[in-house]
VOPA-509886 format. One record per residue: residue number from 1; residue in three letters; x, y, z of N, C-alpha, C, CB in turn. Coordinates in steps of 0.05 Angstrom, whole numbers, plus 5000, padded with zeros to 4 digits. Atoms other than C-alpha are relative to their C-alpha. Glycine has a CB too. Layout:
i=NUM | aa=ala | npx=X | npy=Y | npz=Z | capx=X | capy=Y | capz=Z | cpx=X | cpy=Y | cpz=Z | cbpx=X | cbpy=Y | cbpz=Z
...
//
This chain:
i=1 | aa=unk | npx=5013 | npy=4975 | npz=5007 | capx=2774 | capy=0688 | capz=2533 | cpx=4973 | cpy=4993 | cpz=4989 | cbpx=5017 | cbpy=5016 | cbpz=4980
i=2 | aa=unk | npx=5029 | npy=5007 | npz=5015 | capx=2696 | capy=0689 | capz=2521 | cpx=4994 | cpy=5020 | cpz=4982 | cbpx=4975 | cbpy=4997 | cbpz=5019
i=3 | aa=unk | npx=5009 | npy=4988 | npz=5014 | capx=2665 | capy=0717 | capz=2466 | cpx=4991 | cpy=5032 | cpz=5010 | cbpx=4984 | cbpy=4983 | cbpz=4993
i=4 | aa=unk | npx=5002 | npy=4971 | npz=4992 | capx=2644 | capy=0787 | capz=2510 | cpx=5022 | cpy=5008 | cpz=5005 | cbpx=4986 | cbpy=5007 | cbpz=5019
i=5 | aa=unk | npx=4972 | npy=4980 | npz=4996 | capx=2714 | capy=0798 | capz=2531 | cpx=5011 | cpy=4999 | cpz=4969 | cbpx=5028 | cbpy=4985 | cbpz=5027
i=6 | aa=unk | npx=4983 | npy=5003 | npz=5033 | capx=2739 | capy=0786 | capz=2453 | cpx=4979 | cpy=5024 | cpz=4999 | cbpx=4999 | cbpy=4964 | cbpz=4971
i=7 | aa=unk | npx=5007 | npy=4979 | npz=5020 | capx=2689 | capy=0849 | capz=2435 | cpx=5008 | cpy=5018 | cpz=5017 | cbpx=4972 | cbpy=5003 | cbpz=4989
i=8 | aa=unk | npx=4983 | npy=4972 | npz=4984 | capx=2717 | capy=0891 | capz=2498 | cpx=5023 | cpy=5006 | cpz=4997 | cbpx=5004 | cbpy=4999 | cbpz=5026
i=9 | aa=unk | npx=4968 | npy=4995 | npz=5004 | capx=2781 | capy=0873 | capz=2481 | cpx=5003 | cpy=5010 | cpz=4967 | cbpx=5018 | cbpy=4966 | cbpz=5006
i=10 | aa=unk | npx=5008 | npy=4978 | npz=5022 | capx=2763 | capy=0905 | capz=2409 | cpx=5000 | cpy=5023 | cpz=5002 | cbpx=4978 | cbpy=4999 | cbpz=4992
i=11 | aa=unk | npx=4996 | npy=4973 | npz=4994 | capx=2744 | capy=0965 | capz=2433 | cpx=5026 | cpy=5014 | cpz=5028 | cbpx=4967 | cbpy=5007 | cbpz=5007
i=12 | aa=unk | npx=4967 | npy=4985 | npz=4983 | capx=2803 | capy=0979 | capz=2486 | cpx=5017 | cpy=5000 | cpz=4985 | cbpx=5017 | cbpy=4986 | cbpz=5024
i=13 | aa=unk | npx=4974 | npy=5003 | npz=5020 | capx=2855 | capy=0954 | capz=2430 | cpx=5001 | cpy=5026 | cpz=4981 | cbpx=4998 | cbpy=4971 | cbpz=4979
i=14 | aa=unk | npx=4992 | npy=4962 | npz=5016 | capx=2830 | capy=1019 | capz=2389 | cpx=4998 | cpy=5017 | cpz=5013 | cbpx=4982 | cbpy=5014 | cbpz=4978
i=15 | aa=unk | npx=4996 | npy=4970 | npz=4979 | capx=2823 | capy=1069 | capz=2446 | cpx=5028 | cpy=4988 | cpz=5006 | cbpx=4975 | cbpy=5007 | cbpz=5036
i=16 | aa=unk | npx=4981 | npy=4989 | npz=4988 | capx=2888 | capy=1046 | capz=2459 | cpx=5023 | cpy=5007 | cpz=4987 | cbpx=5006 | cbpy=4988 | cbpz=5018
i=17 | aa=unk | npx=4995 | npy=4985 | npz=5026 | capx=2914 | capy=1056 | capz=2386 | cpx=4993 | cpy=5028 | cpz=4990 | cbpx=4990 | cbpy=4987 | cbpz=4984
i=18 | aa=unk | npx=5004 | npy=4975 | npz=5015 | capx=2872 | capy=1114 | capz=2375 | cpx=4981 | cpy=5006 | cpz=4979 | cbpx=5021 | cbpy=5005 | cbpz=4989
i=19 | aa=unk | npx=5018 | npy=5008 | npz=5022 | capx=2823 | capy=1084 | capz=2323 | cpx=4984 | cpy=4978 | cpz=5002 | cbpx=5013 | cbpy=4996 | cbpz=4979
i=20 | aa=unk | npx=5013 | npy=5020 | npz=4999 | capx=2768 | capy=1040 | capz=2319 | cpx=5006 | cpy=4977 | cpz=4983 | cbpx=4979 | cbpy=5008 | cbpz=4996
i=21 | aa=unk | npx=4989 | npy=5017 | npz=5013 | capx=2774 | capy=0970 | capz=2304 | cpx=4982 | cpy=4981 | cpz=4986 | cbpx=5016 | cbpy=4989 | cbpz=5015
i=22 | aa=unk | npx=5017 | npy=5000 | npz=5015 | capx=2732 | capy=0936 | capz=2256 | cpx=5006 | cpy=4955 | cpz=5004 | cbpx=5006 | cbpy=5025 | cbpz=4968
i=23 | aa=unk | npx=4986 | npy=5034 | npz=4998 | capx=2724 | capy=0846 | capz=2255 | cpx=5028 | cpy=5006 | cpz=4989 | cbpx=4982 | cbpy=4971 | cbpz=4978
i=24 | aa=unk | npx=4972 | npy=5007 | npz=5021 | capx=2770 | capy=0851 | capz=2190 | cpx=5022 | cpy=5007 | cpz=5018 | cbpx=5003 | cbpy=5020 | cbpz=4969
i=25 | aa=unk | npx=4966 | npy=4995 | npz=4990 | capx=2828 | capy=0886 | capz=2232 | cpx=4997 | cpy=4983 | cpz=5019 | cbpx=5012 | cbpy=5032 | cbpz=5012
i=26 | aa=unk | npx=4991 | npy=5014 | npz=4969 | capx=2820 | capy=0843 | capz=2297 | cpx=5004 | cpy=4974 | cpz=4981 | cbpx=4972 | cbpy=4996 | cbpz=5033
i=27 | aa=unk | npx=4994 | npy=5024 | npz=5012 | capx=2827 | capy=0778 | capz=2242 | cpx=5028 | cpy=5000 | cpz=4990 | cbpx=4982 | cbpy=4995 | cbpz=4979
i=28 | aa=unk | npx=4966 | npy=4995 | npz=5007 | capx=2892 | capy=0815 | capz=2214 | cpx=5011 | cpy=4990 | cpz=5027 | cbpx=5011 | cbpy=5038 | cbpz=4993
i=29 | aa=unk | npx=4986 | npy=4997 | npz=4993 | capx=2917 | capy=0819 | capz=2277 | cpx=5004 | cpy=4965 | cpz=5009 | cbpx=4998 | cbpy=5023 | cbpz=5013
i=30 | aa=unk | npx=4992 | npy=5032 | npz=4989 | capx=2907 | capy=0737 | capz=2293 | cpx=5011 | cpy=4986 | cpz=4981 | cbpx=4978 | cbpy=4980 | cbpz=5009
i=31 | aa=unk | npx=4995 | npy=5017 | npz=5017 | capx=2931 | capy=0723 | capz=2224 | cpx=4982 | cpy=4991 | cpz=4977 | cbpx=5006 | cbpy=4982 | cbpz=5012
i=32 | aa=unk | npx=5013 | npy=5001 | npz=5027 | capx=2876 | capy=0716 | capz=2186 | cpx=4995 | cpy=5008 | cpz=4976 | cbpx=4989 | cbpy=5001 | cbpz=5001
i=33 | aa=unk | npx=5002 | npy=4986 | npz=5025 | capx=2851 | capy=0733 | capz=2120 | cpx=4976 | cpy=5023 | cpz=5007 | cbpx=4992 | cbpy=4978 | cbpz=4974
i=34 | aa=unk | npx=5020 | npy=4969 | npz=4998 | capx=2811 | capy=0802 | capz=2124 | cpx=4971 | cpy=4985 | cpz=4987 | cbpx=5015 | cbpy=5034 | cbpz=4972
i=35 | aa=unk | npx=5028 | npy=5000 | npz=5015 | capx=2760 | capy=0780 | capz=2075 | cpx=4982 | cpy=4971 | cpz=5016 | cbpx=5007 | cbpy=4994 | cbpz=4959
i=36 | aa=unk | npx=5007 | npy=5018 | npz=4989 | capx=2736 | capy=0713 | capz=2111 | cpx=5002 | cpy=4998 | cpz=5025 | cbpx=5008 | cbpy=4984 | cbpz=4992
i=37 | aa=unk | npx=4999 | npy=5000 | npz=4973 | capx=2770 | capy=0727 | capz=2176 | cpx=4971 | cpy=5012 | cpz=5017 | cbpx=5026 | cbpy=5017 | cbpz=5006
i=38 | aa=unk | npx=5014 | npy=4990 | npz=4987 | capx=2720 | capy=0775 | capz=2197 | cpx=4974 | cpy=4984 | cpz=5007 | cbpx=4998 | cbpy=5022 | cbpz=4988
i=39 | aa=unk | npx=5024 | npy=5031 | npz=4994 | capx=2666 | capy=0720 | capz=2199 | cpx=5008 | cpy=4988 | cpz=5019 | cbpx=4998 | cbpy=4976 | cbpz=4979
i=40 | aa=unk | npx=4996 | npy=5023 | npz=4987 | capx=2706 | capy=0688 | capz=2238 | cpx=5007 | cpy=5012 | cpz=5036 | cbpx=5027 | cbpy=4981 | cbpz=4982
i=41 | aa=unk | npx=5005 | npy=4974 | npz=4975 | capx=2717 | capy=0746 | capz=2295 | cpx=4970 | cpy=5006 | cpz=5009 | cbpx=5011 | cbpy=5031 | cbpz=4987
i=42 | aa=unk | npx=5016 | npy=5000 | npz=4988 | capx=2647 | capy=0748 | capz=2292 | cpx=4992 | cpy=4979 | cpz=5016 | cbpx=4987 | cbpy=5007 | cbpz=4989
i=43 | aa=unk | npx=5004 | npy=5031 | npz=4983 | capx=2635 | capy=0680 | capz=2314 | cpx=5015 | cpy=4996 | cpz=5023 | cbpx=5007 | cbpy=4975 | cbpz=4983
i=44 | aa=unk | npx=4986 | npy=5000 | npz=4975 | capx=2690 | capy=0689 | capz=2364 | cpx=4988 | cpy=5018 | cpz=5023 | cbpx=5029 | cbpy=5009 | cbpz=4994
i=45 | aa=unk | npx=5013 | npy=4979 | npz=4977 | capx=2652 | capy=0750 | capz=2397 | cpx=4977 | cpy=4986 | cpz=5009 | cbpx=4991 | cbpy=5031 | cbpz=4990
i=46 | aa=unk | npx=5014 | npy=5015 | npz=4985 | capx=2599 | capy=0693 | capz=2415 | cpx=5004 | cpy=4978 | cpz=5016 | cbpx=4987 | cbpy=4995 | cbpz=4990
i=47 | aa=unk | npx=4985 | npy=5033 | npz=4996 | capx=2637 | capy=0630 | capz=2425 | cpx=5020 | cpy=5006 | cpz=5018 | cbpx=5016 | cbpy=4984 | cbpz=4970
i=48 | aa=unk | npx=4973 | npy=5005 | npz=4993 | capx=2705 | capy=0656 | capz=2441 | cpx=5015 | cpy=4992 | cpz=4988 | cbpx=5004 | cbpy=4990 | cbpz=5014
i=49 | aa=unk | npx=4972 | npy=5017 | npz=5020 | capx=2776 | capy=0641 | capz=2400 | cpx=5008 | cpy=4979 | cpz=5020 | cbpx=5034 | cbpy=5022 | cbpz=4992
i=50 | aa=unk | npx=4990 | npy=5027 | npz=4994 | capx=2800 | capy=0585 | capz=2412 | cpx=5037 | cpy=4993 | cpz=4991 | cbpx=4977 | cbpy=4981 | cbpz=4981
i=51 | aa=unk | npx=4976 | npy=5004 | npz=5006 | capx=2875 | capy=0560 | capz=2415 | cpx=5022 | cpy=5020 | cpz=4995 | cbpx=4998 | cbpy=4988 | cbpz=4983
i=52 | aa=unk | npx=4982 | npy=4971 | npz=5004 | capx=2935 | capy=0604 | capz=2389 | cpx=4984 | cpy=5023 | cpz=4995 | cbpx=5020 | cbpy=4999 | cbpz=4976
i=53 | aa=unk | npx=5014 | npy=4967 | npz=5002 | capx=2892 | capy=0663 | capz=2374 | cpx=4988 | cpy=5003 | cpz=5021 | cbpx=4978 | cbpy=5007 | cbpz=4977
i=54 | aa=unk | npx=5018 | npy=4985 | npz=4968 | capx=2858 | capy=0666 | capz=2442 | cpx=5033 | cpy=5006 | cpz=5016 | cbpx=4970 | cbpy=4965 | cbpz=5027
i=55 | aa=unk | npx=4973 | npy=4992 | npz=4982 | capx=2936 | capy=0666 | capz=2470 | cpx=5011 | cpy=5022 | cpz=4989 | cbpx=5023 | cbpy=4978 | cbpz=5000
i=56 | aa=unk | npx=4988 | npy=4981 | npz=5008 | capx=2963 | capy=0712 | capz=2417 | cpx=4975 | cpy=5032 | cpz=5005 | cbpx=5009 | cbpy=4989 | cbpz=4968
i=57 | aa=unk | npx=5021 | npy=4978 | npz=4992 | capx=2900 | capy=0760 | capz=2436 | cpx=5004 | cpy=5013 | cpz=5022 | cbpx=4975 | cbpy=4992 | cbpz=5003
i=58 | aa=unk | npx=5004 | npy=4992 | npz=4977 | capx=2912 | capy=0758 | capz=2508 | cpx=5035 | cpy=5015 | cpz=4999 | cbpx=4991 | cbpy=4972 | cbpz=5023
i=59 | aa=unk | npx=4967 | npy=4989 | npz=4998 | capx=2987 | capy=0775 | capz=2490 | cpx=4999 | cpy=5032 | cpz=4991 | cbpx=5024 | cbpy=4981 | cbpz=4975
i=60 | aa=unk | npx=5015 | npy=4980 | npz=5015 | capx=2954 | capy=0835 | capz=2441 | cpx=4993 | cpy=5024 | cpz=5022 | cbpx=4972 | cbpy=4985 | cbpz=4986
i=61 | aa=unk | npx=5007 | npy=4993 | npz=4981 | capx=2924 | capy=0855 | capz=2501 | cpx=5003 | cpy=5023 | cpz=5020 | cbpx=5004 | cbpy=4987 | cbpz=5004
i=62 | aa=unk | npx=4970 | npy=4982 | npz=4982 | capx=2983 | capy=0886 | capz=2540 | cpx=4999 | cpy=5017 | cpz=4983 | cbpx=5035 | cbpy=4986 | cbpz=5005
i=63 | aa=unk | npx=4995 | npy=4971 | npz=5015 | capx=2977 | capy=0944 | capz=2492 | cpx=4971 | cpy=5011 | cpz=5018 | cbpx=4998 | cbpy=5002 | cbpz=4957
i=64 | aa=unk | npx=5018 | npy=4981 | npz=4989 | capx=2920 | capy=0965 | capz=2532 | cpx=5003 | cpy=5001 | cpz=5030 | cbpx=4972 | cbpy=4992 | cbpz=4992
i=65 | aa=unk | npx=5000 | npy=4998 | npz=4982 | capx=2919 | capy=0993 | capz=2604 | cpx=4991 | cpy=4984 | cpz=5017 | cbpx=4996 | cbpy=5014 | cbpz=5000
i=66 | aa=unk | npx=5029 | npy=5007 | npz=4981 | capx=2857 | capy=0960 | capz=2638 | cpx=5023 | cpy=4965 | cpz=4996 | cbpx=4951 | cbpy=5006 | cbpz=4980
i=67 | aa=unk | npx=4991 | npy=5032 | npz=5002 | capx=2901 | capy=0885 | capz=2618 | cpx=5019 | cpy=5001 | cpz=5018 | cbpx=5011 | cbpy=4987 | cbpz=4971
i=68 | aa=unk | npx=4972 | npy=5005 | npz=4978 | capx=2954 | capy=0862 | capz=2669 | cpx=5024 | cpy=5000 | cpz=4975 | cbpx=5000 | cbpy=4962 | cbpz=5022
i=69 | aa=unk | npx=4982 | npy=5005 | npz=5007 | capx=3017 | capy=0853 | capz=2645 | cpx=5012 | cpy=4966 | cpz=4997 | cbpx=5011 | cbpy=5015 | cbpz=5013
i=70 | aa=unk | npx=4987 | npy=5015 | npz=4996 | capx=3036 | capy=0778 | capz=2633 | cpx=5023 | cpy=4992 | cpz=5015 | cbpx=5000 | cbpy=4997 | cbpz=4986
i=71 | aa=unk | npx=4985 | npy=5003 | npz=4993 | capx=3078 | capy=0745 | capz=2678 | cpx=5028 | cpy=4991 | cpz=4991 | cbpx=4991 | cbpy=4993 | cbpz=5010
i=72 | aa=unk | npx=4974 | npy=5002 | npz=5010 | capx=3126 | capy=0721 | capz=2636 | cpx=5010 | cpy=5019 | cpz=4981 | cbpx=5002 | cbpy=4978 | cbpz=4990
i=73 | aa=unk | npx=4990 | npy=4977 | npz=5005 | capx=3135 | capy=0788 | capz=2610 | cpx=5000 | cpy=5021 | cpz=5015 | cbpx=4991 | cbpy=5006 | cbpz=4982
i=74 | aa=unk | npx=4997 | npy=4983 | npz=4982 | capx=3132 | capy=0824 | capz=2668 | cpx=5034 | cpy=5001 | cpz=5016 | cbpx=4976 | cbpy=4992 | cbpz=5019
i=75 | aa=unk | npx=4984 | npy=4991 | npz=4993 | capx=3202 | capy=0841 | capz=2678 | cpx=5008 | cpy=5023 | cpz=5020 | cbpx=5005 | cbpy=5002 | cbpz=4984
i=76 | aa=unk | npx=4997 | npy=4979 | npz=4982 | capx=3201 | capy=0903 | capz=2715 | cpx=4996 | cpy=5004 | cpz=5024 | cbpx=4991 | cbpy=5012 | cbpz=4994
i=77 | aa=unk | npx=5005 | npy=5004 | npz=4972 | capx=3183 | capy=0875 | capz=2782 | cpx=5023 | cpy=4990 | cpz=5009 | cbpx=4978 | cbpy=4981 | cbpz=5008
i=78 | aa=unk | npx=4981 | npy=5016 | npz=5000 | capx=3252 | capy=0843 | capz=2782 | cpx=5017 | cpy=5024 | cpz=5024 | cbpx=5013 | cbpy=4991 | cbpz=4966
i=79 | aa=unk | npx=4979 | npy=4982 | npz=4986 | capx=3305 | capy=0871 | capz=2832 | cpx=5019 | cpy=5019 | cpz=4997 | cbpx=5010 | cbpy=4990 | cbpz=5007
i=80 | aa=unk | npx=4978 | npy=4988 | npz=5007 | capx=3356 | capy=0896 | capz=2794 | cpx=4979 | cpy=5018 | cpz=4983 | cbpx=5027 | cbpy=4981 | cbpz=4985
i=81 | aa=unk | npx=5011 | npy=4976 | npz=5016 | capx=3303 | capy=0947 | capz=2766 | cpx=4989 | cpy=5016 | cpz=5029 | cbpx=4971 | cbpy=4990 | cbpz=4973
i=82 | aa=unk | npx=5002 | npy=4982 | npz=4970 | capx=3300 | capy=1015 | capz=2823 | cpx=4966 | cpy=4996 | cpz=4997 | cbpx=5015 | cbpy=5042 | cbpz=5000
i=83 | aa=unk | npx=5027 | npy=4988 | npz=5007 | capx=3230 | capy=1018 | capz=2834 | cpx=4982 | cpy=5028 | cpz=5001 | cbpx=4988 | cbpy=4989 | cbpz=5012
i=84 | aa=unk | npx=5006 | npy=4969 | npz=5010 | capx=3224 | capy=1088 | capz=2814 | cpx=4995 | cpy=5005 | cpz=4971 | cbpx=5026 | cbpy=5019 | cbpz=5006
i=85 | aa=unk | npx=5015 | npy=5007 | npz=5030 | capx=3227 | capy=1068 | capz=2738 | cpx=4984 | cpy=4984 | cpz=4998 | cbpx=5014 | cbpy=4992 | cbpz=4980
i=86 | aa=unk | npx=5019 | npy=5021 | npz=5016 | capx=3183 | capy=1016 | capz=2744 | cpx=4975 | cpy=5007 | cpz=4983 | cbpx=4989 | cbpy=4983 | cbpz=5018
i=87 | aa=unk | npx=5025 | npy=4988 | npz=5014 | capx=3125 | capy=1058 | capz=2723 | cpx=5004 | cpy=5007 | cpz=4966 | cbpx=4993 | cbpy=5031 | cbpz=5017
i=88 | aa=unk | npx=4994 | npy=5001 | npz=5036 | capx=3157 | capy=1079 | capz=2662 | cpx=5009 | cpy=4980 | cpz=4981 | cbpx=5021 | cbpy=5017 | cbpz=4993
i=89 | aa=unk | npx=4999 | npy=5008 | npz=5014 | capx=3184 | capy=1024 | capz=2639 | cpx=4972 | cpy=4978 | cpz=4997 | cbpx=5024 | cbpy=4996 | cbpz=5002
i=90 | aa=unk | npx=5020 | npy=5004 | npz=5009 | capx=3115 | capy=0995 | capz=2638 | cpx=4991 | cpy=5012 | cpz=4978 | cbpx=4988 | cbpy=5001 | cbpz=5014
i=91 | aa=unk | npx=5001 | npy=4975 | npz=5013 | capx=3092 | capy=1054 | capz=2607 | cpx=5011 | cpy=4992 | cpz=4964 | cbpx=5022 | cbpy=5025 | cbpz=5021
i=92 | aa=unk | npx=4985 | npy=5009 | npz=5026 | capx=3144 | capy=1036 | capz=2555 | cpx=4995 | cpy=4977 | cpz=4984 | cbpx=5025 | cbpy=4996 | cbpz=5006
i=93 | aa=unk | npx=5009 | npy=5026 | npz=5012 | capx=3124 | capy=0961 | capz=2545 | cpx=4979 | cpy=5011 | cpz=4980 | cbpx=4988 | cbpy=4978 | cbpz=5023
i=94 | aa=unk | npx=5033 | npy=4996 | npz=5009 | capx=3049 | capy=0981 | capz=2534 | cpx=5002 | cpy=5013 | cpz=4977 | cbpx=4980 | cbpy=5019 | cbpz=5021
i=95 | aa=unk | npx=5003 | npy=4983 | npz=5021 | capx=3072 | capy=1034 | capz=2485 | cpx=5014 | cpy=4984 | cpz=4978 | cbpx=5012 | cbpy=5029 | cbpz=5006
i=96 | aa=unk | npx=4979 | npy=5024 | npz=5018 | capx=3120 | capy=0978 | capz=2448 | cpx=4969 | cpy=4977 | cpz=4992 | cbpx=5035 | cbpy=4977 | cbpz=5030
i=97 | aa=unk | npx=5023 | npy=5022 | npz=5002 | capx=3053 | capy=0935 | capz=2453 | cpx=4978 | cpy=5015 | cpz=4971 | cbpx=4980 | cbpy=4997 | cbpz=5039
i=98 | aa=unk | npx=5021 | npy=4982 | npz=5021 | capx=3010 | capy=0989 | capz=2414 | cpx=5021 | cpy=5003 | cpz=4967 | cbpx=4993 | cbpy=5042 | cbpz=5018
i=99 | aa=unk | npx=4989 | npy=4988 | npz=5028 | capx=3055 | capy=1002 | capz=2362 | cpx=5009 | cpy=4961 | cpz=4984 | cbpx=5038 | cbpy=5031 | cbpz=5010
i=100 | aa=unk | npx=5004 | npy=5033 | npz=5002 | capx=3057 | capy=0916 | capz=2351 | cpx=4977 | cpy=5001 | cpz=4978 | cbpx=4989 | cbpy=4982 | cbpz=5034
i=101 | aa=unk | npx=5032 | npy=5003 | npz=4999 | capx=2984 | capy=0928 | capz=2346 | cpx=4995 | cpy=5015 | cpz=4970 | cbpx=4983 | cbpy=5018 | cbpz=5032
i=102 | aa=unk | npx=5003 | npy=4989 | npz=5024 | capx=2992 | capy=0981 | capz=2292 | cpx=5014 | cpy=4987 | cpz=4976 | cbpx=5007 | cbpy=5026 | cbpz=5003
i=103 | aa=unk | npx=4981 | npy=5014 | npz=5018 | capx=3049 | capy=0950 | capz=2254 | cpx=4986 | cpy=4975 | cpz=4981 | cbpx=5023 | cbpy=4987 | cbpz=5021
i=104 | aa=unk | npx=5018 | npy=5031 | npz=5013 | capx=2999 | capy=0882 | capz=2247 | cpx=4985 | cpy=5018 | cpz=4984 | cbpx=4977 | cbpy=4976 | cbpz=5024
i=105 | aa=unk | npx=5028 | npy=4995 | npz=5013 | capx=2944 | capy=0922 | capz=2225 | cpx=5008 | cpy=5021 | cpz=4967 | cbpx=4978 | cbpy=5021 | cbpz=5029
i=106 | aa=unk | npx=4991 | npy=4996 | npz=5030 | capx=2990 | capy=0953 | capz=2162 | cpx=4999 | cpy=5032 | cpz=5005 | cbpx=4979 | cbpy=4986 | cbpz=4972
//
């Protein structure tokens, strides 16, 4: 993930919450500390995260539409699911993904 997709992926994560997201909350959500993290989100929106937080971001992610679905969470392509629900239970993930998203952010 480069530093311009880490500030797009900012603003989709709150359109797809509902609220804008500020460094401090995108540092909550990698674990950081609010008060120092956000320094460190900025530096990522030039650089790019690096290591578990660029993976746990891209995982973050899946709460927004415009992101694929990871393959190793993409269950719903599987056989034994009709493909008539598949739409919803996407639908369902994404909405399990957002409410992740809120849960981190307190």
């Amino acid at each position: 993930m480069t530093g311009p997709e880490l500030r797009q992926l900012r603003n989709d994560l709150g359109e797809a919450i509902g609220r804008s997201l500020t460094p401090a909350d995108m540092a909550k959500l990698c674990g950081l500390t609010p008060a120092n993290g956000g320094d460190t989100i900025r530096r990522w929106e030039i650089s790019g995260p690096s290591g578990p937080a660029g993976e746990l971001l891209r995982i973050l992610a899946m709460a927004c539409d415009s992101y694929p679905i990871l393959d190793n969470f993409n269950v719903f392509d599987r056989f034994n699911i009709p493909e008539q629900e598949r739409p919803a239970r996407r639908t369902e993930f994404r909405e399990k993904m957002r409410n992740e998203v809120r849960q981190r952010l307190g």
